[in-house]
N, C-alpha and C positions, 0 to 999 in steps of 0.2 A: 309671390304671395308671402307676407309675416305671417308666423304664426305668435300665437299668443298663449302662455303658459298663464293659466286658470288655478284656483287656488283648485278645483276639483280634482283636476289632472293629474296635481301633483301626486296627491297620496297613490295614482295607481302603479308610479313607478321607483315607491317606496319599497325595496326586500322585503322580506318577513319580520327579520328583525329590528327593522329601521332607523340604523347603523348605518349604514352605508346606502347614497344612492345617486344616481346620476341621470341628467338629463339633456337635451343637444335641440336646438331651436334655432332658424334662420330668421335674422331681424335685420330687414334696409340695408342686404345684402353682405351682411357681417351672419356669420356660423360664429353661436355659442354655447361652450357646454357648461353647465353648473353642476358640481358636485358636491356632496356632503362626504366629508372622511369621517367623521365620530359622532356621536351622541355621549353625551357622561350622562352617571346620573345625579349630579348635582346638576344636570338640565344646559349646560354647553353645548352649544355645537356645532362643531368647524367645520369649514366649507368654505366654496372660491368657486369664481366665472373666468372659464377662459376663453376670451376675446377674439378672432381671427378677422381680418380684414382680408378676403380673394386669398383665403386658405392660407395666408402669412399671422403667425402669432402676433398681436400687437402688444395683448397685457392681461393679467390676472388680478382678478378683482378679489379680496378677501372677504369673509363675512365678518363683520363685526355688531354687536349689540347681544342681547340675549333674545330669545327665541322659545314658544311654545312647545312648538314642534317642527318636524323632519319638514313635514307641507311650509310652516310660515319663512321657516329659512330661506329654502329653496324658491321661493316667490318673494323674497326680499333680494337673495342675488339676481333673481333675472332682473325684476323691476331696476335696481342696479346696474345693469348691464345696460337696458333699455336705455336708461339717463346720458352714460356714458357717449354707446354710440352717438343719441340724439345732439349730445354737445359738442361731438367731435366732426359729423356734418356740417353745421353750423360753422365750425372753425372757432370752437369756445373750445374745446382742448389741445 
């Protein structure tokens, strides 16, 4: 079964200070977890997907762009991730 990381979802596995937060989802047989390390408050905020193909690391996805918040991040690397795999089935990466 995928599951699918919702923009709702996300905020519930935001901290309190929402600074830091992580989350882990199986998608088309790939385990990925996406985390957020910082928030600034000039509104940055770094983060990365990492990737596992049958529990072997393949690759870490960075976040790039600017970001709302902790939630739209965090649903821009999975969606990210998503893409990834989907192109790597295919035999596009």
């Amino acid at each position: 079964m995928n599951l699918k990381t919702t923009q709702d979802s996300i905020p519930a596995i935001m901290d309190a200070c929402g600074s830091k937060a992580s989350h882990s989802f199986h998608y088309a047989g790939w385990d990925v977890t996406v985390g957020l390390d910082a928030t600034h408050p000039d509104g940055i905020i770094s983060g990365h997907a990492d990737l596992f193909d049958n529990a072997v690391f393949q690759c870490r996805l960075a976040l790039s762009g600017r970001h709302d918040d902790g939630s739209s991040a965090m649903h821009a690397l999975a969606c990210k991730a998503r893409l990834l795999i989907d192109s790597r089935r295919r035999g596009e990466a």
